[in-house]
N, C-alpha and C positions, 0 to 999 in steps of 0.2 A: 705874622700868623697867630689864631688865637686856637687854644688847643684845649677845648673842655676835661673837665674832672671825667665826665660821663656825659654820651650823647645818646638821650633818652630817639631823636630825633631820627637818628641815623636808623637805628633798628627799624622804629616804628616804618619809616620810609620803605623798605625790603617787605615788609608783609602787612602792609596797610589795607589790601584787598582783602586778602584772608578777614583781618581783622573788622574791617568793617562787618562784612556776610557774618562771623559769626556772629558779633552783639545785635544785626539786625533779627534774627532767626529767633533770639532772646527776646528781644520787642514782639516779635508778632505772637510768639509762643505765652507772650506774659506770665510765665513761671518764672518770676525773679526768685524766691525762695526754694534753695533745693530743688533748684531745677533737675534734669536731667544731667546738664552737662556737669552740677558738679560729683554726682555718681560716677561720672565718666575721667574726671580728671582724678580725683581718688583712686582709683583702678590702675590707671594709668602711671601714676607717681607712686603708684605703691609695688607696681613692675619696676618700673626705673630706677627705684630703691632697694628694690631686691628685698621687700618687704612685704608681709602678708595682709596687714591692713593700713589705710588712710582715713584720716577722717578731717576733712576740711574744714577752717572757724576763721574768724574776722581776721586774725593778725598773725603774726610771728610772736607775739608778745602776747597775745591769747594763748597759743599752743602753750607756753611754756606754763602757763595759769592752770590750763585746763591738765595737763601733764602731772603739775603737783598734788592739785586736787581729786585727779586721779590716782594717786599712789597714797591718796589719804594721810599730807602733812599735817601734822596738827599741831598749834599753837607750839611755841619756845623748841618742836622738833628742828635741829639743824641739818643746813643742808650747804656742802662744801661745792667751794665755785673758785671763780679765777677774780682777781680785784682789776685783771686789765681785761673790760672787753663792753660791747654797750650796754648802758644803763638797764636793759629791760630784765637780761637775767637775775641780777640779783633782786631787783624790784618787782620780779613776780615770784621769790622766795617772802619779801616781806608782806606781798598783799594776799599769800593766804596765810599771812603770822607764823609761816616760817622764823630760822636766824640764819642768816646768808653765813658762813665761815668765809674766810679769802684762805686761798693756799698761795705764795706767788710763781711767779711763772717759769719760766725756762728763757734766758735770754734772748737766745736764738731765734726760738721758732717763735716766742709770745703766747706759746697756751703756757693752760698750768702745767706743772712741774708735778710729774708724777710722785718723785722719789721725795718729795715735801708733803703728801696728802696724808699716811699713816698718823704721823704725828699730829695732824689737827682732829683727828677720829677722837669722837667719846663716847658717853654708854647714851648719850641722845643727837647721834648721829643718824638719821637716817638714808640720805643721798648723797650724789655727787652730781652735779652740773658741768663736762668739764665742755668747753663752745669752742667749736672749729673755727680760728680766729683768719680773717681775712683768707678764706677757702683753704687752708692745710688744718690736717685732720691732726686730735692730738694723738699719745702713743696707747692706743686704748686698750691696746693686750697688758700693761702692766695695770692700768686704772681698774678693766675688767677683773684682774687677777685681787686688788684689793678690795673692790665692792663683795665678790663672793668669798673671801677670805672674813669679812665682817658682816655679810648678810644685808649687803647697803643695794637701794635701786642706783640706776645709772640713767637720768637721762641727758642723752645728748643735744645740746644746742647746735643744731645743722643750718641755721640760721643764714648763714654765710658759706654754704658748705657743700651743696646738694651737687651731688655726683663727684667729692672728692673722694680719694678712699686713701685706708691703711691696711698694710698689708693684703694688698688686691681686694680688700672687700671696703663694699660702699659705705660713706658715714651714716652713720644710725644703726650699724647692723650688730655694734658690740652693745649698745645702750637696751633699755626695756623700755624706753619712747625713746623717739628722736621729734625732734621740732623743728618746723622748716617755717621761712618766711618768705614772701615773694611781694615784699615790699618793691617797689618800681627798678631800684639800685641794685637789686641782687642779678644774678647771673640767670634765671629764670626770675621775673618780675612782673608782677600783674597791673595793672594802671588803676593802682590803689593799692590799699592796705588788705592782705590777707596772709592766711597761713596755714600750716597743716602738724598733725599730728601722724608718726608712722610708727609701725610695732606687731612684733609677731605673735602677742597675745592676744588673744582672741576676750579675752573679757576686761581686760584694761582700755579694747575698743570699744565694745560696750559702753561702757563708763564712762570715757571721755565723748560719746555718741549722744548718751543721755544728756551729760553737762551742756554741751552747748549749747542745747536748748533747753534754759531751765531746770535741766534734770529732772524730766520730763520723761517717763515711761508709763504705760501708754498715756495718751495726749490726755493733758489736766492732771493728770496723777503723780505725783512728785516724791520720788527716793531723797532726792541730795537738791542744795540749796547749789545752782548752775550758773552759766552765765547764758547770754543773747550773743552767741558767737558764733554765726552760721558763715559760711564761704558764698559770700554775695555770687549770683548764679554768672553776674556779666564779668566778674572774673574768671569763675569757671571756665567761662566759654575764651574768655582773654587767654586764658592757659593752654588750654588743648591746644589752641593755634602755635602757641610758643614751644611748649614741650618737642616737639619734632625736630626745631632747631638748636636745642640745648647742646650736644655733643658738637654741634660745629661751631659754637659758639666758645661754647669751652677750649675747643682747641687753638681758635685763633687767640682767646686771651692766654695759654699756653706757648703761643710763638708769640705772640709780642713782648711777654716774659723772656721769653732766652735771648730775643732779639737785641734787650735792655742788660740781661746779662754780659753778652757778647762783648757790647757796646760802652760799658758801663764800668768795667770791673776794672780797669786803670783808673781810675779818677778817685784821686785820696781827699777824704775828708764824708764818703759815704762809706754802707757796709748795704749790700745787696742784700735781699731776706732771703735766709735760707730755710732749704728742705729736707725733712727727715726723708733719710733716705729710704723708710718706708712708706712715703707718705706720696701722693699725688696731688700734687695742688688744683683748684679750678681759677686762682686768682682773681676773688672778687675784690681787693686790691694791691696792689704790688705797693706793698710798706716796707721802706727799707730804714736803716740809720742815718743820720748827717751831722755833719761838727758844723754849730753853728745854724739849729734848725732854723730857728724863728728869720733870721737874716736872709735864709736861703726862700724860706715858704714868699716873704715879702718881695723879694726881686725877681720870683717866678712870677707871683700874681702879678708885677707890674710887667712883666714880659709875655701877657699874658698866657699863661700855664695854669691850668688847672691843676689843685693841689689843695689839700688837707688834710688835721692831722688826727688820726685816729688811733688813742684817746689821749687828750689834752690832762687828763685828772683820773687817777687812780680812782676805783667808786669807795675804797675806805677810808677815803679824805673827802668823799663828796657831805655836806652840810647834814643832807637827809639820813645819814648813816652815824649820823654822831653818838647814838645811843648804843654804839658797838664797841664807844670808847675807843677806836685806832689813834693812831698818834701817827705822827712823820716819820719814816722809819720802820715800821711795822713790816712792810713789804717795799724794802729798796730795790729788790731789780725792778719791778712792777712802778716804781717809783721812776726811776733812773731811765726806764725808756720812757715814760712822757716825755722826756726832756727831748727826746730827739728822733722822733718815728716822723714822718713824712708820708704820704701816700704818693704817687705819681699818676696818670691817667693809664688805664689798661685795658676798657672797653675792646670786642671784638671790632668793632668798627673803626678801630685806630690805624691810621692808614701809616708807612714807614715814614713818608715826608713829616707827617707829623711828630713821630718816635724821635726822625732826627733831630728835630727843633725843639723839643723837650731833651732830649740829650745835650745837644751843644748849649743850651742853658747852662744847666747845671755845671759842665765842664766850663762853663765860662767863668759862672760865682767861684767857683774855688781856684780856677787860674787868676783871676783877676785878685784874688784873699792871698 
C-alpha cells in the first residue's frame, strides 16, 4: 500500500465540477485582477474568522510583509518570534529591516513559550509573531496580556491555523492582524500560492489595502512604498468553492487524529502531540516525537509512507541569520525537537485502511528495534 504525506488529488476529485464552473466564469468574465470573487472571498473569511476585515494578496508570506509594513517596522525595530516554525516568519521580519528576536518554545505544544517572551522585551521591542504551529493555536490570553502590558502589536501567523481556536475563540481574533495562507497543503488551500490579511481595525485595512498594490491611493498616487500582492482572481474563485467544505474537512482531520491517538498511544519510542487543553486543533499535521527519528522517517519512506520532518533546523542556526550571532545552544528545546519531530499523513481524505497501514508501520520499526 502506498500512503501519501497529502493527497492534493483526492480532494480535487470530490469537487472538481464546482471547481471547474468557477475558474471557467473567471475566463469568460476576464477580470483576472480583483475580480469580484476576490471581494467575495474576503467577506466570506473574514465571517469565518470572526473578523471585521480581509484583505487578500499573493502569499501567506506576503501577508506577514504586508502586516509588518502595516504596523510601520522600521529599521533595527525588534520583533519577537518563535526559532521553530517555517522560514517565512522570520524572513519577512528581516525584509522590512526588522531584527527577528527567537523566544523558544514550549516543548509540548511547539509554539513559543509564553512565560520566556518578557524577558526578551527591550526599549526597541515593538511586536510579537507568536505562529499557530501545525493548526494548534498558542496560549494567546497570556501573549495578549504581555503585548498590552508593554504597548507591543500582536500579529498572529494563522498560517497553518485557520479555524483553530483558543479559548473558543478563533485564531487571529487575540492579534491586531492575523495572516493566513492557502498555499495548496494548508487545510483551506488555493491551487497556488495566495494569502490573506485579517483584523478588526478598520485603518490598518486600509493600510495594508493600499500596500498591495503599490501603496497606491487613489490610482498613481502613492502614500507608502508597497508591494504587487493582489489575491490572483482564479484563486479567489478556487476559494469560495472550498470555503463551504472547510468545517468538514477539519473535522475528519480531527478524527483521524484521535483515531492515531487511540491507536497509537501504546507503542514506546514515540510521544503523541499534545493539546492545550484550551486549544482546538484543525491539524494541518499530526507531528509527534520519535526515538530514533531519522531511522524511523527512512523505513517509512521505504515502506511507502508518506512523512516529513517539520523543521529539520532551528531558523537561528540557519546561515542567513548568522548576523544575529546564535550559537548552538541558544534555544535547546527548539533545538532538541529538530532532532526528533516527524510528521505522519493526516489529510481528511485518509481512509482507516490507510491509518492502519501507517500505524502497523510504525509499531513494526520499534517492535522490530
Amino acid at each position: 500500500m502506498k500512503v501519501p504525506l497529502l493527497d492534493l488529488k483526492a480532494q480535487y476529485d470530490d469537487i472538481l465540477d464546482e471547481i471547474r464552473t468557477a475558474i471557467e466564469k473567471v475566463f469568460s468574465s476576464h477580470r483576472y485582477i480583483l475580480g469580484p470573487e476576490v471581494a467575495e472571498i474576503e467577506a466570506e473569511v473574514a465571517k469565518y474568522c470572526k473578523a471585521k476585515r480581509a484583505i487578500g494578496c499573493a502569499s501567506g508570506t506576503d501577508a506577514l510583509v504586508l502586516a509588518l509594513k502595516a504596523i510601520d517596522i522600521q529599521p533595527e525595530d525588534e520583533v519577537i518570534t518563535t526559532p521553530f516554525t517555517f522560514f517565512a516568519t522570520a524572513g519577512s521580519i528581516h525584509r522590512v529591516d526588522g531584527k527577528p528576536v527567537f523566544v523558544d518554545i514550549d516543548p509540548r505544544t511547539f509554539n513559543i513559550d509564553p512565560d520566556k517572551i518578557e524577558t526578551a522585551i527591550t526599549e526597541k521591542t515593538r511586536a510579537i509573531i507568536p505562529v499557530h504551529l501545525f493548526g494548534q493555536t498558542c496560549e494567546m490570553d497570556k501573549i495578549r496580556q504581555i503585548a498590552d502590558k508593554y504597548d507591543l502589536k500582536i500579529i498572529e501567523d494563522t498560517a497553518q491555523a485557520i479555524g483553530a481556536k483558543f479559548q473558543g475563540k478563533a485564531a487571529g481574533y487575540f492579534g491586531d492582524i492575523a495572516t493566513l495562507s492557502f498555499f495548496p497543503s494548508k487545510n483551506l488551500g488555493a491551487m497556488g500560492d495566495s494569502g490573506m490579511c485579517i483584523t478588526d481595525d478598520d485603518e490598518l485595512a486600509e493600510i495594508i489595502t493600499m500596500l498591495r498594490t503599490h501603496g497606491e491611493h487613489p490610482k498613481y498616487i502613492h502614500k507608502w512604498v508597497g508591494l504587487n500582492s493582489r489575491l490572483d482572481t482564479l484563486q479567489a474563485a478556487v476559494l469560495l468553492v472550498k470555503l463551504p467544505y472547510l468545517d468538514k474537512w477539519t473535522k475528519q482531520r480531527q478524527e483521524n487524529a484521535q483515531y492515531y491517538y487511540e491507536n497509537m498511544a501504546d507503542i514506546k519510542g514515540i510521544e503523541l502531540p499534545y493539546i492545550h487543553p484550551d486549544a482546538e486543533s484543525i491539524f494541518n499535521q499530526f507531528t509527534l516525537k520519535a526515538e530514533r527519528r531519522d531511522e524511523l522517517l527512512e523505513f517509512l519512506r521505504k515502506n511507502d509512507v508518506g512523512c516529513n520532518i517539520y523543521y529539520p533546523k532551528s531558523l537561528h542556526l540557519q546561515e542567513c541569520f548568522a548576523y544575529l550571532n546564535h550559537k548552538e545552544g541558544d534555544f535547546p528545546v527548539s533545538e532538541a525537537i529538530t532532532e526528533h519531530v516527524i510528521s505522519l499523513p493526516i489529510y481528511s481524505e485518509l481512509s482507516k485502511k490507510q491509518q492502519d497501514y501507517v500505524i502497523s508501520k510504525v509499531r513494526e520499526f520499534y517492535h522490530r528495534s
